[in-house]
C-alpha positions, 0 to 999 in steps of 0.5 A: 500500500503506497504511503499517504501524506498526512493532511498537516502536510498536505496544508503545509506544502500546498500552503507554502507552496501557493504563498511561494509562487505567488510571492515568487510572480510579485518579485518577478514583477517587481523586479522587472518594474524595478529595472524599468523605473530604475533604468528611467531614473538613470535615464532621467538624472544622466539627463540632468548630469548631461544638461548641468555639464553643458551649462558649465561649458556654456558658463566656462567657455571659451578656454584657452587652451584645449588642455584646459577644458581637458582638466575642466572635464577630467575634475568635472567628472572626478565629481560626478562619477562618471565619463565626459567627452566631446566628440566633433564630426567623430573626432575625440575633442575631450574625454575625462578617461584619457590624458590629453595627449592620448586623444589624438589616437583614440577611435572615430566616434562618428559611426557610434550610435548615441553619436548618431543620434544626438547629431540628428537631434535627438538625445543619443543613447546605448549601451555596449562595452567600452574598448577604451575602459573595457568594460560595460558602459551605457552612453546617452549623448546631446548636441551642443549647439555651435556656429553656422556651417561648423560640425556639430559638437556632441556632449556625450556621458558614460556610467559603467552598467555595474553601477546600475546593476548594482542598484538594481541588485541593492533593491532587490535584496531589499525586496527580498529582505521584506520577502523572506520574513513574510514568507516564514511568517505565513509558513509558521501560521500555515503549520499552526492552522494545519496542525489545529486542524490535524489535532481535531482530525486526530480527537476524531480518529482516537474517539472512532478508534475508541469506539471499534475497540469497544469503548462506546462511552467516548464523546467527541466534545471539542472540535477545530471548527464549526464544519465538523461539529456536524461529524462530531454529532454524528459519531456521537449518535452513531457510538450511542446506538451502536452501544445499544445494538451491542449491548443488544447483541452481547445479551442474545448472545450470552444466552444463546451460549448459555444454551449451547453449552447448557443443552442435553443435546450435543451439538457441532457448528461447521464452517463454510468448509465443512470443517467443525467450528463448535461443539458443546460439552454435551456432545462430548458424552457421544464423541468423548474426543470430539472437541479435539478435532476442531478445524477439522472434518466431521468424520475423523471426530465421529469416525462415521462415513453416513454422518460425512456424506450426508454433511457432503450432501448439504454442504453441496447445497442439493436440499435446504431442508432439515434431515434427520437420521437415526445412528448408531455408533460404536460401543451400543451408543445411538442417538437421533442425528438432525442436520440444519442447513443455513446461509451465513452473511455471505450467503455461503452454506453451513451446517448444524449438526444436533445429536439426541443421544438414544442410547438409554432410551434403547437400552431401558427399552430393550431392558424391559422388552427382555425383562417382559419376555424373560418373566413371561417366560418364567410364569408361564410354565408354573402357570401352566403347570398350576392350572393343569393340575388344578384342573384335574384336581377339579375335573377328575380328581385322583381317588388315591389320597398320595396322588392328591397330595403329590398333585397339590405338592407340585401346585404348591411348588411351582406357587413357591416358584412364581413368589420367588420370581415376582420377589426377586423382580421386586428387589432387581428393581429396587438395586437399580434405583439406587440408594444413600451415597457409600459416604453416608452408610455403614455396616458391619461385615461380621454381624451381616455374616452371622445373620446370613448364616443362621437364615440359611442354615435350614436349607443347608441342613436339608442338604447336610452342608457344612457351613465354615466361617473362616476366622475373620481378621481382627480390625475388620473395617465396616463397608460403606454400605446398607446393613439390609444391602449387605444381608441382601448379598451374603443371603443371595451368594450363600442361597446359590452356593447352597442350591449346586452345592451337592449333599454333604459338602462344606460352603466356606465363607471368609473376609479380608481387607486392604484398608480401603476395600473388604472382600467377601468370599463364598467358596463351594463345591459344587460343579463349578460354572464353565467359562462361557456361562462365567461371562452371563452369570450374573444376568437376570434369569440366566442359569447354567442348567437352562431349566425353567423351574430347577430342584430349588426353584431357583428364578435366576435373578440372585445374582443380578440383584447381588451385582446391582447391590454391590455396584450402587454401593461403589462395588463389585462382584465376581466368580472364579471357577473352578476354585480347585484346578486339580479337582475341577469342582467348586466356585468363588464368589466374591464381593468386594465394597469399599470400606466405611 
């Protein structure tokens, strides 16, 4: 960008440079008025020198001998300054430059033109350069009058050009010594205006400038002059709006990015490039790395080819109209995509992307669709069972009191059956609404064990299972969990153990502690649980022997209820079989909680 002068300049140059020129025509003009007028001076005084000299002579003649009027214009002239001579038809008669006797050698006058012209009657005048004196002269000559039939005799006098030069060259230092001030004048009164008008102008740039960087409270008060107070009104009204359009501004767009940040959805702002411009925290629970990828294309944040070539489609501008998709993305996640095509300012195309994350929407519904058929599945066979036999019961009763009793027996049991199934749906349900924080609860591991055990020494009795309670480690830390929780758990594990444990077997039950978990383990020896069915066991209605309604009437719902105890407790459970790898037989459970 080429550089541009400043108005101060500017005034100043243009200023001082109209005041030279026009200064510069004045002298110009003055000194050739000067040269004429001086020039008409010299004319004028030689005239009168040329006249004063030809009275002398009148008065002073006749001499007596020519040396003598020799010696009168040699004095004569001494005082005036200048050069007298007489010229007769050419002839050199007297001359104050030359010695007397050096006349008779001096030129013929005769063809000189102020010679000439004063021989014709007119007063003679030239200028040229004197071979005599060697120098630049200027001559003016007049005829003296003289006796009939006698050649005219002609008074002519010489005043070197120098001088009146040199006159000429006095007055027009003069004239430039008067110059010189005014025109320094005029430039310091130039640069005062020119800088009043720059320091009004400069007011004017730092209150716009004040203005674009933000500071809209800045007035412009004082101005140089009458022509800019309309400016300064304008630039006052136009930072007052544009303060209040700011403001304005400034507050939709705080809350639109209260909502943008505040929003359950996640949502990515492009650019015209389909590059990603914004993403909000939100967003993060879908691409947890999406806010890494920022100028960059969609699909490396969610590594998705149907969301890149459907932001391709918009971006090409081939529909305006919002799409909407639905997606799944890796790891079970699934989300409602809606795509918004827009214009920016420049009418270019950009896209909002809006993610509606599903996930647990689906799982919750896909939860009880499983949940639905997996009762359904449970309560149907009992339930058939039931009305089959009570049906025969009514319709075509046994006569035979045993089978009677055997029909009720298997009502009874399968009653037994459905009650444990809608109880243990009871308490899955209630383990997954979660409870107090583990902060705010505490139990005690030894007294939760004792009770667990006397509730299921009855059923280990039946079975003749030994029931061992390794000796505890003193110190033993309480759990951070409900008391009922944990009785829930020991119950749960050691109804299990129990039920595949077979007759005359011993359940052992320890505890132990780092200091900051306790872990409880149940150790049977059962069959033990092959590694597949390690991966499910924990699954509501999952059990290894795909019985519907085992021995026990187990519902396959214990340990589900004990793993969602143990994790809203900040827990976990697990299984290890076999517990004995040179027997193959027998499994761990174990629970670990974090201590209180």
């Amino acid at each position: 960008m080429p550089k541009v002068q400043s108005i101060q300049m500017r005034v100043l140059l243009w200023g001082w440079g109209v005041l030279i020129v026009g200064l510069a025509l004045a002298f110009w003009r003055y000194s050739a008025t000067l040269d004429e007028e001086t020039a008409r001076d010299f004319e004028r005084e030689t005239l009168t020198r040329l006249e004063t000299v030809q009275w002398l002579l009148d008065r002073g003649s006749p001499f007596k001998e020519p040396r003598d009027r020799q010696d009168f214009l040699h004095a004569l002239a001494g005082n005036m300054g200048m050069r007298i001579s007489l010229i007769q038809g050419g002839k050199i008669l007297a001359d104050s430059s030359r010695p007397f006797d050096d006349l008779a050698r001096m030129d013929d006058h005769s063809t000189r033109p102020e010679v000439l012209a004063a021989q014709g009657g007119d007063l003679g005048q030239a200028t040229r350069h004197s071979t005599t004196l060697d120098r630049d002269m200027i001559y003016m000559a007049r005829k003296l009058p003289g006796h009939e039939g006698e050649d005219a005799t002609v008074l002519r006098l010489a005043a070197p050009v120098s001088q009146v030069r040199m006159h000429m060259q006095r007055m027009r230092w003069a004239l430039l010594a008067a110059v010189i001030p005014l025109l320094l004048g005029s430039g310091l009164l130039l640069y005062l205006l020119s800088r009043t008008l720059t320091a009004g102008i400069a007011q004017f740039t730092e209150a716009t400038q004040a203005i674009g960087e933000g500071d809209y409270r800045r007035r412009i008060i004082f101005y140089p002059a009458a022509e800019f107070q309309p400016l300064a009104e304008a630039i006052n009204r136009m930072a007052k709006k544009i303060k209040k359009n700011v403001k304005v501004i400034e507050n939709q767009r705080g809350e639109l990015w209260a909502m943008f940040e505040g929003m359950t959805e996640g949502v990515m702002v492009l650019d015209t490039a389909g590059r990603i411009l914004h993403v909000n925290p939100a967003l993060s629970a879908i691409f947890p790395r999406a806010h890494e990828f920022l100028g960059r294309a969609p699909l490396e944040a969610t590594m998705s080819l149907e969301i890149q070539n459907l932001v391709d489609t918009l971006m090409a501008g081939e529909t305006t109209e919002p799409v909407s998709r639905q997606i799944e993305l890796k790891d079970r996640h699934c989300a409602e995509m809606t795509v918004v095509p827009f214009r920016d300012h420049k009418f270019r195309p950009r896209v909002i992307l809006i993610f509606h994350d599903t996930s647990e929407q689906k799982r919750v519904e896909r939860v009880l669709r499983d949940f639905v058929a997996n009762a359904s599945h449970q309560l149907r066979t009992p339930l058939t069972s039931i009305r089959g036999y009570a049906e025969t019961l009514l319709d075509a009763p046994p006569t035979d009191d045993a089978k009677r009793r055997e029909f009720l027996d298997i009502i009874r049991s399968n009653a037994v059956h459905m009650t444990k199934v809608i109880s243990g749906m009871f308490a899955l349900a209630k383990s997954e609404r979660g409870g107090k924080r583990p902060k705010d609860l505490n139990a005690d591991v030894p007294q939760a064990l004792e009770h667990a055990l006397r509730n299921s020494s009855f059923a280990a009795q039946e079975k003749s299972i030994t029931l061992a309670v390794e000796e505890l480690p003193p110190g033993l830390p309480h759990v951070a969990a409900d008391p009922d929780g944990l009785l829930q758990i020991a119950d749960n594990l050691l109804d299990n153990a129990i039920k595949y444990s077979p007759q005359g077997t011993t359940i052992s039950v320890s505890a132990s502690s780092d200091g900051q978990t306790v872990t409880l383990r149940f150790q049977d020896q059962g069959p033990g649980i092959g590694e597949e069915d390690q991966k499910r066991v924990f699954e509501r209605f999952f059990r290894a022997d795909n019985n519907d309604v085992d021995g026990a009437g187990s519902a396959g719902l214990g340990l589900a209820i004990c793993r969602h105890i143990a994790r809203n407790y900040g827990g976990e459970v697990w299984v290890d079989s076999p517990a004995n790898q040179d027997t193959g037989i027998g499994s761990v459970f174990s629970v670990r909680l974090p201590a209180a």
